[in-house]
C-alpha positions in Angstrom: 13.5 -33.7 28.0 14.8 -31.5 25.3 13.2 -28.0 25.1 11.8 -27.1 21.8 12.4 -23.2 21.0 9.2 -21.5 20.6 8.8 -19.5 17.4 7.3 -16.1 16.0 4.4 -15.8 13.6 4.6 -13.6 10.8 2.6 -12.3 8.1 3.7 -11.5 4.7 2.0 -8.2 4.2 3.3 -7.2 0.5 2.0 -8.2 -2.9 4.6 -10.2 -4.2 6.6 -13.5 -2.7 9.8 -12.9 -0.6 12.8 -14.5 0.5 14.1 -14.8 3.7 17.3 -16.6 5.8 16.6 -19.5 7.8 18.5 -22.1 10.0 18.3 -25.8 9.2 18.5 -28.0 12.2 22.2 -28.5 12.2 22.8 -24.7 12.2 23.5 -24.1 8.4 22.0 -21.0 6.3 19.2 -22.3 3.9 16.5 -20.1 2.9 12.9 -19.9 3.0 10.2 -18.5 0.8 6.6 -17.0 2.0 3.9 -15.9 -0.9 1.9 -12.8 -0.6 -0.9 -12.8 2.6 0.7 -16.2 4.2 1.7 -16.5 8.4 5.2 -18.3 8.6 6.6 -18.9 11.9 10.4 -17.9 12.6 12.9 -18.2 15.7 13.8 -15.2 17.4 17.8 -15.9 16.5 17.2 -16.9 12.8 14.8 -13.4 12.8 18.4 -11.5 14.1 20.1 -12.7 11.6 17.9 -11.7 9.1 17.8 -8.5 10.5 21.6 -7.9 10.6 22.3 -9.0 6.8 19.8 -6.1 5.9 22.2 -3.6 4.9 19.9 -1.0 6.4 16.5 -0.2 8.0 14.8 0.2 4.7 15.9 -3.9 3.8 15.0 -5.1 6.6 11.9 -6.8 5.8 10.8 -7.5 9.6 11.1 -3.5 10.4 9.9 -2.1 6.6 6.5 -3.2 6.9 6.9 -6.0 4.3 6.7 -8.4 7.5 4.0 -7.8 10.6 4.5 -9.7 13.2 1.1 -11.9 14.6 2.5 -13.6 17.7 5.7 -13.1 19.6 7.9 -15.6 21.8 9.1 -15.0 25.0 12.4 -14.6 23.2 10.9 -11.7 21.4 12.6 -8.0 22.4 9.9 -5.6 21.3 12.9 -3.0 20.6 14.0 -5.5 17.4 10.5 -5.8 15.7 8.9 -2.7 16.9 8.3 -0.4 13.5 6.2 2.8 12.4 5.5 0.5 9.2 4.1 -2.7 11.4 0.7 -1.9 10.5 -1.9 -4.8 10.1 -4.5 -4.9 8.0 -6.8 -4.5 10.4 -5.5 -1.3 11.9 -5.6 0.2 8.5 -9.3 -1.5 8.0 -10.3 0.6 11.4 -8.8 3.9 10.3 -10.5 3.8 6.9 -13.7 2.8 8.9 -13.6 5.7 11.4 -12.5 8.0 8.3 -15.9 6.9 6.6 -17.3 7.8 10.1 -16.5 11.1 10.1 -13.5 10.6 12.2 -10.5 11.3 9.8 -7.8 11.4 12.9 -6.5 8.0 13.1 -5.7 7.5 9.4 -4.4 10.7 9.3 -2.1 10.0 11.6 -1.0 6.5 10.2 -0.4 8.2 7.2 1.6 10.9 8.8 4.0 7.9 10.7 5.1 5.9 7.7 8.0 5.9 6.5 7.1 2.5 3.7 6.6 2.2 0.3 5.1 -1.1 1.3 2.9 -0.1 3.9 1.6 3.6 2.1 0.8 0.5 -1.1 -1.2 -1.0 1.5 -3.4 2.1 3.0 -3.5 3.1 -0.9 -5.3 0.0 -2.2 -7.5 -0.1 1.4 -9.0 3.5 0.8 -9.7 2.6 -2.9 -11.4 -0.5 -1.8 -13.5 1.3 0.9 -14.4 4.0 -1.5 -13.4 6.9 0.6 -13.7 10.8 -0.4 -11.0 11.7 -3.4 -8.9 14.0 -1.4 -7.7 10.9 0.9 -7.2 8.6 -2.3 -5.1 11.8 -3.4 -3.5 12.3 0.0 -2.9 8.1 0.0 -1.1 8.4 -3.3 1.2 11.4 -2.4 2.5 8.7 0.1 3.2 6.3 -2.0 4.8 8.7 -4.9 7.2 9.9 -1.6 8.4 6.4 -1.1 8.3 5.1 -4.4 11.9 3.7 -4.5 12.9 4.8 -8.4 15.9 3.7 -10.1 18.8 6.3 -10.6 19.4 7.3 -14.3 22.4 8.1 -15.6 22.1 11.8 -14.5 22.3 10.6 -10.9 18.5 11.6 -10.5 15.7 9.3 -9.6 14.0 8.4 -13.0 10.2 8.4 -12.9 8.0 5.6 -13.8 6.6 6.2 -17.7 2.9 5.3 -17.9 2.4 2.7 -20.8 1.7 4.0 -23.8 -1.4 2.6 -26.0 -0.5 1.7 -29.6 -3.2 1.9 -31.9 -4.2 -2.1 -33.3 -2.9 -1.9 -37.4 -5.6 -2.0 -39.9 -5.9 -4.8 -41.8 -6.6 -4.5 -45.7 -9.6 -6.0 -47.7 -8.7 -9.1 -49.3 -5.7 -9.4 -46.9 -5.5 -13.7 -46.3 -2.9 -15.0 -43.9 -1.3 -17.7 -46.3 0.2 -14.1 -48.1 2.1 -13.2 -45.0 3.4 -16.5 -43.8 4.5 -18.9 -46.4 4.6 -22.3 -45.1 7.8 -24.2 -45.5 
């Protein structure tokens, strides 16, 4: 009876699609893809190996919060997948909840912890949806601007994002047809 390798169950916590490594059955590197709010299931070995190409603990997509792990394997070492940014959503739901509930301790704390653009995103958009008091949307996006991962500029400083800028729609003159701009060929 061959033994079939139990594997881990992730979620894709971030709002975009990402990439990760994966073993095909004969042992060679192929990848795999997982949208934005979908589970995928992993082995424990092909998990390592992500986890050792990440060139540090910031890349590493199971430990940055990108990634939260839903069920664990036998073969699972806590040590490997255990992260300050593994938040759910429903531990950030409960914090918000017990903010709104006059108990601002445990969101406060979460927000003390992380160390993730990804994650600080995520409390961000869950204290806008729940409507909290101002000062925490402020205190939500403070985290977010700290881990905000700019690109350097040419100076050798982190360049800020530039809002977009509004451009006025051009007037068009009386009598104006669009046969006069275009000429057919």
């Amino acid at each position: 009876m061959v033994k079939v390798a139990q594997k881990e169950l992730w979620k894709n916590v971030s709002s975009g699609l990402r990439y990760y490594i994966r073993l095909d059955p004969l042992g060679n590197q192929t990848h795999g893809l997982v949208q934005a709010g979908k589970t995928f299931t992993i082995g424990a070995l092909e998990r390592q190996l992500n986890q050792e190409i990440a060139h540090d603990s910031e890349a590493d997509l199971f430990r940055n919060g990108t990634f939260v792990l839903i069920k664990q394997t036998k073969d699972t070492i806590a040590d490997e997948v255990e992260s300050v940014n593994s938040i759910s959503d429903q531990e950030i739901e409960e914090a918000v909840h017990q903010l709104l509930a006059e108990d601002p301790v445990p969101l406060e704390l979460m927000m003390e912890r992380v160390t993730s653009q990804v994650t600080a995103q995520r409390i961000l958009e869950e204290v806008i949806v729940q409507d909290v008091p101002q000062s925490y949307v402020d205190k939500a996006k403070e985290l977010v601007e700290k881990y905000m991962d700019y690109p350097i500029g040419t100076d050798g400083q982190p360049m800020k994002v530039v809002e977009r800028e509004v451009i006025e729609t051009p007037q068009i003159e009386e009598g104006f047809r669009a046969s006069q701009a275009v000429k057919p060929r």
